[in-house]
N, C-alpha and C positions, 0 to 999 in steps of 0.2 A: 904276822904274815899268814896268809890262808896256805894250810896243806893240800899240797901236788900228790899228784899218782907217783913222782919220782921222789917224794918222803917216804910213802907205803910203800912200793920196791926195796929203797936201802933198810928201812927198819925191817921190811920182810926177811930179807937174803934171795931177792929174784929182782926177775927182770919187768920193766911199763908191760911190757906186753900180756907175761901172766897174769897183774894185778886187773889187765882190760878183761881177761879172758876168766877169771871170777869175776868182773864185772858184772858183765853180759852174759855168762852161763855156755861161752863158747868152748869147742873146744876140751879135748880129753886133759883132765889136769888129776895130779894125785892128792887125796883125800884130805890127806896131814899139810900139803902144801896150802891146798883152795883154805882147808881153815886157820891156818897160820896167818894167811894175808888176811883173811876177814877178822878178825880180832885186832891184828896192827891197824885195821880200817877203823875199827870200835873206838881202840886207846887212843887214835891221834884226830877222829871227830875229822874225817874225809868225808866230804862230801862231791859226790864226782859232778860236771855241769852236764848238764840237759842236752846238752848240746855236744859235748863230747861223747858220751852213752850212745846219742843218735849215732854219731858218725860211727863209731864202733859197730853200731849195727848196722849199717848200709845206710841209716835214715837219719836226717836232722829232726824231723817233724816241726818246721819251718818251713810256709807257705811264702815267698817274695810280693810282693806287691808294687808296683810301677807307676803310678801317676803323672799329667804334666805338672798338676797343683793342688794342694788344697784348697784354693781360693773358688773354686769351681762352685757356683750354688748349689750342685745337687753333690758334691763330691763327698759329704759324710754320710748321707743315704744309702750310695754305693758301699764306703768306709763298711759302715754298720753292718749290711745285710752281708759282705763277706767274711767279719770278723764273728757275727752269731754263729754262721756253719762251722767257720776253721776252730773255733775256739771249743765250741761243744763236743769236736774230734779229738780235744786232746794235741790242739798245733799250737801252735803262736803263729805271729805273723809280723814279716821286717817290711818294713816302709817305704819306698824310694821315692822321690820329688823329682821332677826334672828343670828345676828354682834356678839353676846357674849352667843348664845346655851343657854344654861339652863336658866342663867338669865333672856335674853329675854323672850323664852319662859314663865316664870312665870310673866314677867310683861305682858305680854299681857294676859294671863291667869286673869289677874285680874283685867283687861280690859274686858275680857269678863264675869266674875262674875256681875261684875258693869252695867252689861249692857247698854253699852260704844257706839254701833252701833248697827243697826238694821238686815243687813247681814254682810256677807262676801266673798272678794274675796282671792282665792290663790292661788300662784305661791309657792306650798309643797317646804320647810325646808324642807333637809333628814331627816328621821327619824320622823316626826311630822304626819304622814297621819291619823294613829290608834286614836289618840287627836283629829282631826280634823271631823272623822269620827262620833265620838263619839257627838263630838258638833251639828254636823248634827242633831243625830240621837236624841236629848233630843228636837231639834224645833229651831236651830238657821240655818236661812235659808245658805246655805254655794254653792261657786259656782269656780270649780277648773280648773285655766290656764295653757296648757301645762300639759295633766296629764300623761307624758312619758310611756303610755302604761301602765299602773297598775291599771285605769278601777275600781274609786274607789264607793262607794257607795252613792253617790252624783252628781247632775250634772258637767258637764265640758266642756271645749272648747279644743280643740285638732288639731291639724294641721296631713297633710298625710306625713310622714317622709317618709313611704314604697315606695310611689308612688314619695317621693324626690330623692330616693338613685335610683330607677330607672330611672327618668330622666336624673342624673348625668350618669348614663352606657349607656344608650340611646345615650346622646350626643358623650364620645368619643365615643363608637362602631363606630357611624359616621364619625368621623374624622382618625378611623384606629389606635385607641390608644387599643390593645390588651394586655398589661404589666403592668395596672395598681399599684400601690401603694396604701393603704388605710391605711389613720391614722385616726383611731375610736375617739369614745369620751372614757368616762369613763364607762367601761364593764359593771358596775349594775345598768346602766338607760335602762331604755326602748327604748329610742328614739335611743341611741346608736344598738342596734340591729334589728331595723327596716330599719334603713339607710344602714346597713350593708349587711342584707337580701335581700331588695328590690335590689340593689346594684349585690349583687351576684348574686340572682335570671337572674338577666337579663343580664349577661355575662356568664349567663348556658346555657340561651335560646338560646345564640347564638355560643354556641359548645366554649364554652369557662369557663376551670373551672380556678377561681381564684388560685396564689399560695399562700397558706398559711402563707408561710412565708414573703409576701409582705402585710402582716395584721397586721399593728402595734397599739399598746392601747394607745392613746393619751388621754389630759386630759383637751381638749379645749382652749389650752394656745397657744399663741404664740411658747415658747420656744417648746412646743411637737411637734408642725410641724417642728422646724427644728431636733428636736431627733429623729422622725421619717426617715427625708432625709439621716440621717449620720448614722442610724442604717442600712438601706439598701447597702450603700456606702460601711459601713464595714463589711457587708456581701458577697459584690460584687456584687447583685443580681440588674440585668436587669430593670430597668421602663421606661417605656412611659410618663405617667400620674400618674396625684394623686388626688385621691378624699378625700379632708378633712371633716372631721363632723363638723368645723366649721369655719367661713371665718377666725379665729383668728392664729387656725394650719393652715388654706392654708396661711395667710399672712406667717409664719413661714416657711413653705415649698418652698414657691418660691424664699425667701432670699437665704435657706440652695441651693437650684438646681444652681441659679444663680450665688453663690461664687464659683460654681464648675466649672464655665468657658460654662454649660448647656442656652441655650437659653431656655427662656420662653415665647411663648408658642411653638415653632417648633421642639425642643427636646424634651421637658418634658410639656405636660398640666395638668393646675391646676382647679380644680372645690373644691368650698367653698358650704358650706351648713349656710344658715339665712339669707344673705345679710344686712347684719348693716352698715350704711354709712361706716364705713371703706373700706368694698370691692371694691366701686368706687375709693381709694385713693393708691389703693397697685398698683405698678410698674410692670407688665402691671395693670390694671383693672383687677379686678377678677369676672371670671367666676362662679354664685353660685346659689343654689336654695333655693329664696326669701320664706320665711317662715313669712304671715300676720302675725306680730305681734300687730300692733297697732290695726287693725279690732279684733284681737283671745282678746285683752283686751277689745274691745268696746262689741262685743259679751258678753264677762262676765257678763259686767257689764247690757249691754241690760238684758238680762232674770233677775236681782234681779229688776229692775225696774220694771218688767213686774209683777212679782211676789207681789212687794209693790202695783203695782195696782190690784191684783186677779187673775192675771195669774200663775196657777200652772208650778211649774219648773219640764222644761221636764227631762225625764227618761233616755232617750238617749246621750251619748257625743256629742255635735255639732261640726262635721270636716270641718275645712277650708281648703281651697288648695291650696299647695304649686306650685309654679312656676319656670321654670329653668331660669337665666337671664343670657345672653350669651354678657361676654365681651372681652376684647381683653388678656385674657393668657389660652383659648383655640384655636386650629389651628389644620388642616389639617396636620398627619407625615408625616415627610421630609424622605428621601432618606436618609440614615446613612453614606452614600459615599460622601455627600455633607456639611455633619457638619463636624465640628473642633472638634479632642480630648479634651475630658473632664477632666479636673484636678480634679485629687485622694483630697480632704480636708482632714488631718488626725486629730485627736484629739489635 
């Protein structure tokens, strides 16, 4: 059986508390006592936890971390760049999922009663901001990844979606893609109507209003990119290009162009939004606007660091900036006299 502080006590002749207080160097204790316990700590091979030390000293040095999932494609980029900063301070860092909704949520809930870590980071569970808020607001320091535009009451790290959806328009306009196609993410995020805006915005500015009906709600899935392609198809309605809200529906989209006998990228160009190692591996490379995620996590975690050492967390969301990566399934339109008819895919 592993020795307790309550074996080094009775073998001492004192009480847990003493043995904490040589622990941790608190605290006026007498000379013959402090070295009496430290030798009963020697002969019986105590090893105190990490984690008990902390608490003794005001500190876990455990950072929390909240997710909805790890199934998320960019979700170990984030992982990564907060676990390089926490770890290089000398933290660890506890995990939480939100895999089973309510249950999760109560066990972490009681995780955080227990006072289990010292901050935290999050990447918002729907539905969980108002809890989180809340935990803020009672003095647990809290710092939120990706806060999709909803600007919450706490620090956060944030990427320019606005200025992504525009560089996406930016690029075709250049290439003479006027017809776009856009398959959104899921309507009640933020980040979804930023990309979409900045996106439209800038094919307004250039006497170009989007058609409506080439506006389809994906739901960042593979398969919505291709339900987007064939929703249009069996519309009949005209596209040039497609700009996905995420490389996941443009991987989806260029399959769906591609079985239609469509070249990618001289019929039909594809632009992806995050760039997660997959977009280098889709058929052509996909073209997509790189979204820091591993820096938007090291940031996170930067400012609780800052803050464990007496830097107040700023008041401001800190915005990182996204980048266009231009690979080979956008291209210059071709001449429509010089393609091959495109084959109808039916249901």
């Amino acid at each position: 059986m592993s020795i307790t502080i309550a074996d080094v006590a009775a073998r001492a002749g004192v009480s847990k508390t003493t043995v904490s207080r040589v622990l941790n160097g608190k605290g006026e204790l007498d000379l013959r006592t402090a070295e009496r316990v430290r030798q009963v700590i020697e002969e019986l091979g105590y090893v105190p936890s990490a984690r008990a030390v902390g608490l003794a000293r005001g500190r876990t040095r455990i950072v929390g971390m909240l997710v909805p999932s790890l199934t998320w494609p960019w979700m170990g980029e984030v992982l990564q760049g907060a676990v390089d900063v926490v770890e290089s301070e000398g933290y660890g860092l506890l995990l939480f999922t939100f895999n089973r909704g309510a249950e999760s949520m109560q066990q972490f809930a009681s995780q955080v009663s227990s006072q289990s870590f010292d901050g935290l980071l999050v990447i918002e569970p729907e539905g969980t901001l108002t809890f989180i808020e809340q935990l803020h607001a009672r003095g647990l320091p809290v710092v939120l990844i990706d806060d999709r535009d909803k600007r919450p009451q706490f620090p956060s790290v944030a990427t320019t979606n606005y200025a992504g959806g525009e560089s996406a328009a930016r690029h075709l306009l250049e290439l003479g893609r006027r017809r776009p196609l856009v398959i959104t993410g899921v309507e009640r995020f933020g980040c979804t109507h930023e990309r979409l805006d900045g996106f439209r915005g800038t094919y307004a500015q250039a006497g170009i209003e989007l058609d409506q009906r080439l506006v389809f709600e994906g739901d960042f899935t593979h398969e919505s990119g291709r339900r987007g392609v064939q929703y249009a198809l069996d519309e009949r309605l005209d596209f040039d290009a497609v700009f996905a809200h995420n490389d996941l529906s443009a991987g989806g989209a260029i399959q769906a162009v591609r079985e239609t006998g469509r070249n990618v990228p001289n019929d039909v160009s594809v632009v992806g939004f995050d760039d997660i190692p997959y977009a280098e591996h889709t058929e052509p490379p996909l073209t997509t606007v790189h979204q820091p995620m591993r820096q938007m996590g090291q940031a996170a975690a930067r400012m609780l660091m800052g803050y464990f050492g007496g830097t107040p967390l700023p008041e401001t969301p800190q915005v990182l900036p996204t980048t266009l990566i231009v690979r080979s399934s956008t291209a210059p339109k071709v001449d429509s006299r010089t393609r091959p008819a495109p084959k109808h895919r039916s249901r």
